[in-house]
C-alpha positions in Angstrom: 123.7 73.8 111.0 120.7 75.1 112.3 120.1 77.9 114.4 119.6 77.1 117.6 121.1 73.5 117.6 124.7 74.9 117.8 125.1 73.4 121.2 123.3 69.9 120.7 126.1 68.5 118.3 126.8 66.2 121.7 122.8 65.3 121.8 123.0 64.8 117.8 125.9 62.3 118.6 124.2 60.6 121.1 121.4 60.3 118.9 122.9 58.5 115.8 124.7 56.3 118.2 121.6 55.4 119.8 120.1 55.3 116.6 122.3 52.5 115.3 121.4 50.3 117.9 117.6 50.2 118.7 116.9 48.5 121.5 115.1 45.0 121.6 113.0 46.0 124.9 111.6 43.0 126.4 107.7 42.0 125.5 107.9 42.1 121.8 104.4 42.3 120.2 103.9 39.2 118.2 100.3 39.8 117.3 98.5 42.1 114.8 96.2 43.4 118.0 95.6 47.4 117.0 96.4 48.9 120.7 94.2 52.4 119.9 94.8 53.2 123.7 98.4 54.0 123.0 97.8 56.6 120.7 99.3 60.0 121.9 96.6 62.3 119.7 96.5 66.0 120.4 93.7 68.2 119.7 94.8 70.9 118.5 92.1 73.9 119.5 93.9 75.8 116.2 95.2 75.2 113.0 98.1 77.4 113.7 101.2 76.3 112.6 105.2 77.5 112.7 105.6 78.5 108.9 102.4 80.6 109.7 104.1 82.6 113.2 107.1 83.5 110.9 105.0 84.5 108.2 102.5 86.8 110.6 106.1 87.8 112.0 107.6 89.3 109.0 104.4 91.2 108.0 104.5 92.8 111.5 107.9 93.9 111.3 107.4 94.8 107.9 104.2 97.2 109.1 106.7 98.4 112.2 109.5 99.6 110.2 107.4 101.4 107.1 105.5 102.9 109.6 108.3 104.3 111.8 110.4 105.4 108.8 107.0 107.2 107.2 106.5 109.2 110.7 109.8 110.5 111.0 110.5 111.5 107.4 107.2 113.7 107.8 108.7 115.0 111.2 112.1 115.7 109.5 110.5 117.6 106.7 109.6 121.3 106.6 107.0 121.0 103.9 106.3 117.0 103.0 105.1 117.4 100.0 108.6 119.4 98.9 111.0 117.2 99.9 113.1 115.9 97.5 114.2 112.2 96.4 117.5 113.0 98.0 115.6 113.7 101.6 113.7 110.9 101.2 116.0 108.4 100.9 117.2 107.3 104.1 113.5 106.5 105.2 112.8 104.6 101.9 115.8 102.4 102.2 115.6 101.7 106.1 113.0 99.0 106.3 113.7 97.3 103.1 117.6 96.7 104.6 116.4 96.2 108.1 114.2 93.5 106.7 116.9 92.0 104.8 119.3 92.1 107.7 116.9 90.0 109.8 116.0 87.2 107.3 120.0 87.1 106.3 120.6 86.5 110.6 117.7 84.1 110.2 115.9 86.1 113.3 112.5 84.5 111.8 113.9 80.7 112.2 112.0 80.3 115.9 112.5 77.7 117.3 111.7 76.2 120.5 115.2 74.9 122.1 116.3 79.4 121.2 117.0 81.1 124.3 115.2 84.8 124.5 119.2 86.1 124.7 120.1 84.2 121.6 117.0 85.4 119.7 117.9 89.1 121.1 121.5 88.8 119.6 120.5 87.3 116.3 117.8 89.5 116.2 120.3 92.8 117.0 123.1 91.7 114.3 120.2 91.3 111.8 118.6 94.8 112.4 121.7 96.6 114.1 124.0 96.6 111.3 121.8 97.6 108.5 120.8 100.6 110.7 124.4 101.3 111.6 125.1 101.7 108.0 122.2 103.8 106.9 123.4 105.8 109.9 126.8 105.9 109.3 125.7 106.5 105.2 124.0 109.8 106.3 126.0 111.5 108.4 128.9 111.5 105.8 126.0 112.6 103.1 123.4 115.2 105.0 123.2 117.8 107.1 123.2 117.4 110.6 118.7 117.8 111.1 118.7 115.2 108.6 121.0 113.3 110.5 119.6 113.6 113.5 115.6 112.1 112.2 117.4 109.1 110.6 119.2 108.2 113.8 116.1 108.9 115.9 114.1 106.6 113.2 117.1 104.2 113.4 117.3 103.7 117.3 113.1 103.4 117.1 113.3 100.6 114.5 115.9 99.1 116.6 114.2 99.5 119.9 110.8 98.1 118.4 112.0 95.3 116.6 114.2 93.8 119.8 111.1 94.0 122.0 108.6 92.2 119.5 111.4 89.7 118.6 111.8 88.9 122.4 107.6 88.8 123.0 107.4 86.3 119.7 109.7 83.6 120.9 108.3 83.8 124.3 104.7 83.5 122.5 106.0 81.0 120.2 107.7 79.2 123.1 104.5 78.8 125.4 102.1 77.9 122.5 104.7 75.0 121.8 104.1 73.6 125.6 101.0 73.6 125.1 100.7 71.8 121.5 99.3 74.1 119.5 101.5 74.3 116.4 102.3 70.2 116.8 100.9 68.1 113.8 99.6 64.9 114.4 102.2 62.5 113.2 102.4 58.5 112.5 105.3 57.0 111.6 105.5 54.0 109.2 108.4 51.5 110.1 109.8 50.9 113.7 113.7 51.9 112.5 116.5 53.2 113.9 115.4 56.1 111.7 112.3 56.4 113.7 114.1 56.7 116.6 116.8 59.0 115.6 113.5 61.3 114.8 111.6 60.9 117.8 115.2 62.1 119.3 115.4 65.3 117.6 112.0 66.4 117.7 112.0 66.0 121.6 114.1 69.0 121.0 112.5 71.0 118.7 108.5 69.8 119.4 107.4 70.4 115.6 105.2 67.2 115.7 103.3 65.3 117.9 104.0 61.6 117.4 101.0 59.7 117.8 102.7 56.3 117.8 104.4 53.4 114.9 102.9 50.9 112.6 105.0 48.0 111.4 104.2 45.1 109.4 107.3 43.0 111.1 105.9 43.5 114.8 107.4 40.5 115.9 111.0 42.7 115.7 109.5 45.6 117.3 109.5 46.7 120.5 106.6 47.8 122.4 107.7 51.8 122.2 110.3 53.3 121.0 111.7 56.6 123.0 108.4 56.8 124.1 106.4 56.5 120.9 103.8 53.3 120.6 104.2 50.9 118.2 99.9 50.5 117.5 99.6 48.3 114.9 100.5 46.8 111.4 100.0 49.0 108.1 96.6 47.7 107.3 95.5 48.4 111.2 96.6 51.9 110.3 94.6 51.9 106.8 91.2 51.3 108.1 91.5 53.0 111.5 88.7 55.2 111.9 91.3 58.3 113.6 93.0 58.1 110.5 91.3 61.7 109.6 93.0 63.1 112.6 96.5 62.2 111.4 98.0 65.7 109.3 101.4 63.9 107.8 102.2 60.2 107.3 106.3 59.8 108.0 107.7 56.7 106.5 111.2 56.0 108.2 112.1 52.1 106.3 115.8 53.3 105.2 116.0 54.1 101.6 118.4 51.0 101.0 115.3 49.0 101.1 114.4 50.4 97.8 111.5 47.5 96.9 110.0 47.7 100.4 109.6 51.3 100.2 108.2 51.7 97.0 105.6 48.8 98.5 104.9 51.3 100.9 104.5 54.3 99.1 102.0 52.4 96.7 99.8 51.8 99.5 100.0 54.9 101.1 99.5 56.9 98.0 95.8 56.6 98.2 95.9 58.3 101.3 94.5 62.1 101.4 97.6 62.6 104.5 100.7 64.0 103.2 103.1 61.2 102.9 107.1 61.9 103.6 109.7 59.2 103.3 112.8 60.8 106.0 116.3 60.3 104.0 119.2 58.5 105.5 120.9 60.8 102.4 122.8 57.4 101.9 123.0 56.6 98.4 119.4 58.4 98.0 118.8 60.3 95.3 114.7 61.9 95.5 115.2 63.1 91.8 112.5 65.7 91.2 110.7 65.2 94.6 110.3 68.4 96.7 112.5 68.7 99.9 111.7 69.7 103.2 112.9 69.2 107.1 110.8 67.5 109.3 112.7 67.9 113.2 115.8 68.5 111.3 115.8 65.8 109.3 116.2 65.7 106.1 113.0 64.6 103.9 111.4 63.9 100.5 107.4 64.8 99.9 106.4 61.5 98.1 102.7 62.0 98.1 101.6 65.9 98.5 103.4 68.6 99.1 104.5 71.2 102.1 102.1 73.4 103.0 102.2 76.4 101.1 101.2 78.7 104.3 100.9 81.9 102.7 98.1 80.3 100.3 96.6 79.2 103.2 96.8 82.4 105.5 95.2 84.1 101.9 92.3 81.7 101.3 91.5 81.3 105.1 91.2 85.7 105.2 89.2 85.3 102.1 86.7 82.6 103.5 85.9 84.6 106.0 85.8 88.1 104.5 83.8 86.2 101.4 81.4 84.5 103.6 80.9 87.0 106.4 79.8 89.4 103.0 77.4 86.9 101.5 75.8 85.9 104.7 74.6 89.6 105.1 73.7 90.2 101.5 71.4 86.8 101.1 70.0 87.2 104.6 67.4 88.4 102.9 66.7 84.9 100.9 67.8 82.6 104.1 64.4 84.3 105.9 62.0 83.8 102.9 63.1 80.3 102.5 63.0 79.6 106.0 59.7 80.7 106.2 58.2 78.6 102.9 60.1 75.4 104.0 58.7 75.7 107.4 55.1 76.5 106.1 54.6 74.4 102.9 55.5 71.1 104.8 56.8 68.9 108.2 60.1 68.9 109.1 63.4 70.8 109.9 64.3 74.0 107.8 67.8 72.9 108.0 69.5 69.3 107.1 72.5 68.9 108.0 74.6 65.7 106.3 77.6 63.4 106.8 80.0 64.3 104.2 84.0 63.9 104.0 85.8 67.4 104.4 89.6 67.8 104.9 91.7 65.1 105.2 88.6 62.4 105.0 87.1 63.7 108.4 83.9 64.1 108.9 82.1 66.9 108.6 78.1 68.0 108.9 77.0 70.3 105.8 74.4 72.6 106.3 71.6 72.8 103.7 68.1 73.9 103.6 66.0 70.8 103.5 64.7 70.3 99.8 63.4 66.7 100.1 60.3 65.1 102.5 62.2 64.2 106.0 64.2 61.2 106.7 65.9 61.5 109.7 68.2 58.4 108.5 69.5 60.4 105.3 71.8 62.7 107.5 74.0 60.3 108.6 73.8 57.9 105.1 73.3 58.2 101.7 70.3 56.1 100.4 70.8 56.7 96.9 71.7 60.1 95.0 69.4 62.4 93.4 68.0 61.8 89.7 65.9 63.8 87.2 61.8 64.5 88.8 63.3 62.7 91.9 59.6 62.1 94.0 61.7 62.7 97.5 62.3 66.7 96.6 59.5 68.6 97.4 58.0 71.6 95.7 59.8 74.3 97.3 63.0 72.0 97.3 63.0 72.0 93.7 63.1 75.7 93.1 66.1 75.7 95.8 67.5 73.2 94.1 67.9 74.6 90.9 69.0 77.7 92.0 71.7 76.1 94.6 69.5 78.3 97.4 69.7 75.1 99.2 73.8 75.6 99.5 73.9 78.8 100.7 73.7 77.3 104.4 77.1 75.9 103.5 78.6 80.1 104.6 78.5 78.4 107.9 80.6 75.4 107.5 83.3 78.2 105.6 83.2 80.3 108.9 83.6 77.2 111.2 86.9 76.7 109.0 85.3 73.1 108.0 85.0 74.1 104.0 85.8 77.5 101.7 83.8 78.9 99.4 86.5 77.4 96.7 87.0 74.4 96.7 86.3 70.4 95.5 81.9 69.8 96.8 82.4 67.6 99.7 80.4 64.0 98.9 78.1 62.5 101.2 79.6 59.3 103.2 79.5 55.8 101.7 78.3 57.1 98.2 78.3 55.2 95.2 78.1 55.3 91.7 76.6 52.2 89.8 76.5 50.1 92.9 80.5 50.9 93.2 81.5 53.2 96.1 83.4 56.4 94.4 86.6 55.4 96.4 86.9 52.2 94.3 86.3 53.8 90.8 89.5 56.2 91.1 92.6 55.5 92.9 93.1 59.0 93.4 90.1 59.8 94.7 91.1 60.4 98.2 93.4 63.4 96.9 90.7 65.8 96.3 90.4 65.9 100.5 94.1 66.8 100.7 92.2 71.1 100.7 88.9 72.0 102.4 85.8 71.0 100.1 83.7 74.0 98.8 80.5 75.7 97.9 81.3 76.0 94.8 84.3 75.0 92.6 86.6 74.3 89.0 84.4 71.4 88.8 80.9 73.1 89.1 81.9 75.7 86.6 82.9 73.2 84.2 79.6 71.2 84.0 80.2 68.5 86.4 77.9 69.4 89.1 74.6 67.6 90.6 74.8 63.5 91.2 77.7 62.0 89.7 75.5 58.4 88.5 78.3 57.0 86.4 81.8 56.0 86.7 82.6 58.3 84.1 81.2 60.6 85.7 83.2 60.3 89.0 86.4 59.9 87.0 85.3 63.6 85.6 84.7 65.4 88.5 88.2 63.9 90.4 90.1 65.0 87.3 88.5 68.3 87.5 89.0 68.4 91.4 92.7 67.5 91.4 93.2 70.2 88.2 91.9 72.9 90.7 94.3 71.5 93.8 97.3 71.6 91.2 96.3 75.2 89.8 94.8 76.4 93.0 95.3 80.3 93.4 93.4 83.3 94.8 92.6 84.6 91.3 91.0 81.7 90.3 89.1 81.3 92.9 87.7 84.9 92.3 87.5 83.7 88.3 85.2 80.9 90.4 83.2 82.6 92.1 82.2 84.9 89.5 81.2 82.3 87.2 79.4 80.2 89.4 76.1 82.1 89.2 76.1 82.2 85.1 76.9 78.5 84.6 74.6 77.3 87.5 71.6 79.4 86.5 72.7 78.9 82.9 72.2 75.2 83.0 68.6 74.3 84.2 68.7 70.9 82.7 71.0 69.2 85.6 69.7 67.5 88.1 70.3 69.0 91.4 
């Protein structure tokens, strides 16, 4: 059992019970009428999220306790540099068992129903008796100075770590309230699993619950424990806050083996992470990864959990990257301002409708390389082609050597693109009079990470307008080969190549 829930086996009770028998609450819908009103969306001001607190956590602690141990073993020695491997050892080993200690008493599981006092005890048993035997260790070992500096570094580490622990539930506690860390949920399926969800996460507040779509409406009650029911699949499919939605949670119990997989097919195409919650009833999810959403046990059908070190790496990496380019090409940004401005009419910058994370949408900021259209930044007429007459002089030259782009450093500090990543298309474009959504059923997938500057694709040769279907079905295989080998190395390997293969390849039309 979770930490934290040790006293809620009453509430868990309650909340199968409850479960079993949803209620029929009077004024069933009985019409497919998409109530958007109801929906309880949150915006979050940061993409913060739990598995990213613990994370920050540990590295803190981590810092804390080598730096502690590192002062004291230079106070306890006469001449640093002398001291043996014998004197050292005390120091070396105290954060690496301290450490351990506090992930064994899970002190980094924070969760919001925790009381302060039960973080403080978990968090003394994890740290305490590590110490206490490193203590203990080295007074039957060492003299007594010795002695004395590992105590004194113990009862520091101890100190430290009790007060940080205490300040990072109450942080994490008050961040909660306010619905910071709480992803944007819908639920597929008005179920008694639905409810028995929306039960335990009114304990825990992991996820925001925008509302319930359901095909059979005309069983469903208006809400459930508070929760909407908005609409019918296909309402859900086309509605235009879809992009705002982080996970899709399908609750139809796994019994219903034919209606789920229904379900998953359509939701596939989806660039949301899509979880089917297990009744653990007969279910087997084979090779599918597991996680916990609110406690509840779950199976990743479409995407994965977030891997939130990956993201803490590439986010610090965007903005180091980007902060470095955008003072070493500011040089470039003023000359091509000034020729854009003085060789013809119009904006320097043009900033276009394009899909970023998670389909929303986005504007990218490039330097204007074709005659003005006002209309073009909000749709696509047609794409670019070979001696195209709408690029202008200047906008060729920028063109070809992806100047025009390196606007885009902007988007990556907003946090709306990286420098890595699949290049975000413009909205409602096509390829052979077929919109690009329609020529790959994956397509959608390549949104599930922020779109890039540059990317595997770009490196590879598919770069510039993508005219055919071939073409399209390229670049998304290319795109999704990145997502599934994704990594910080190759995204240096990416970067360092993009240059030679984009100045190295005159011939494309860009």
């Amino acid at each position: 059992m979770p930490h934290g829930f040790a006293d809620t086996s009453a509430s868990r009770s309650s909340a199968a019970s409850s479960a079993r028998r949803l209620p029929a609450a009077p004024g069933l819908i009985t019409t497919s009428e998409f109530d958007t009103a109801a929906a309880k969306f949150k915006k979050r001001p940061t993409q913060i999220t739990v598995g990213m607190l613990r994370h920050a956590s540990r590295w803190i602690d981590a810092a804390i306790l080598i730096l502690l141990s590192a002062y004291f073993l230079i106070q306890s020695a006469e001449a640093f540099l002398d001291a043996t491997l014998a004197q050292t050892f005390p120091f070396l080993v105290m954060p690496v068992l301290t450490f351990w200690g506090l992930r064994l008493a899970c002190a980094y599981d924070f969760e919001y129903s925790r009381s302060i006092v039960a973080q403080i005890v978990l968090t003394a048993v994890g740290a305490g008796i590590p110490l206490g035997l490193i203590v203990f260790g080295t007074s039957m070992l060492y003299s007594t100075p010795i002695v004395n500096w590992v105590t004194i570094a113990a009862a520091a580490s101890f100190v430290s770590i009790l007060i940080l622990h205490a300040h990072a539930l109450a942080g994490f506690r008050h961040i909660t309230r306010k619905g910071w860390l709480s992803e944007n949920v819908v639920i597929v399926g008005a179920t008694p699993n639905a409810e028995h969800l929306i039960l335990e996460n009114a304990m825990t507040r992991e996820l925001n619950i925008v509302g319930i779509f359901d095909d059979r409406l005309s069983r469903a009650p208006k809400s459930i424990s508070g929760a909407p029911i908005l609409g019918r699949l296909d309402d859900m499919l086309t509605w235009d806050r879809l992009p705002d939605v982080d996970r899709i949670i399908v609750t139809i119990t796994s019994d219903a083996r034919s209606r789920v997989k229904d379900l998953i097919d359509r939701l596939r195409v989806l660039p949301q992470r899509v979880v089917l919650l297990l009744d653990l009833d007969g279910f087997d999810p084979e090779s599918q990864t597991l996680g916990e959403i609110a406690h509840s046990p779950a199976a990743y059908v479409s995407g994965t959990p977030r891997d939130f070190r990956r993201v803490a790496v590439k986010r610090v990496s965007d903005i180091v990257f980007a902060s470095l380019l955008l003072v070493l090409t500011s040089p470039v940004f003023l000359i091509t301002a000034i020729l854009i401005k003085t060789t013809g009419k119009g904006p320097i910058f043009f900033r276009q409708r394009r899909h970023g994370f998670n389909n929303q949408i986005i504007r990218v900021w490039k330097f204007r390389s074709m005659i003005d259209d006002p209309d073009a930044a909000d749709k696509i007429a047609s794409q670019t082609v070979a001696d195209d007459p709408r690029v202008t002089p200047i906008g060729r030259f920028i063109r070809q050597t992806s100047i025009d782009e390196l606007p885009q450093l902007l988007n990556v500090l907003k946090g709306e693109m990286s420098i890595v990543g699949p290049r975000p298309h413009a909205v409602g474009m096509t390829s052979e009079e077929t919109s690009v959504h329609s020529i790959v059923q994956d397509y959608a997938h390549r949104h599930r990470v922020k779109p890039g500057i540059t990317g595997w694709a770009q490196i590879n040769g598919s770069r510039g307008p993508a005219l055919t279907k071939a073409s399209v079905r390229e670049r998304v295989r290319l795109d999704m080969e990145y997502i599934n080998r994704s990594s910080f190395w190759l995204d240096v390997y990416i970067m360092l190549m993009t240059a030679p293969c984009l100045l190295g390849d005159a011939k494309k039309a860009r």
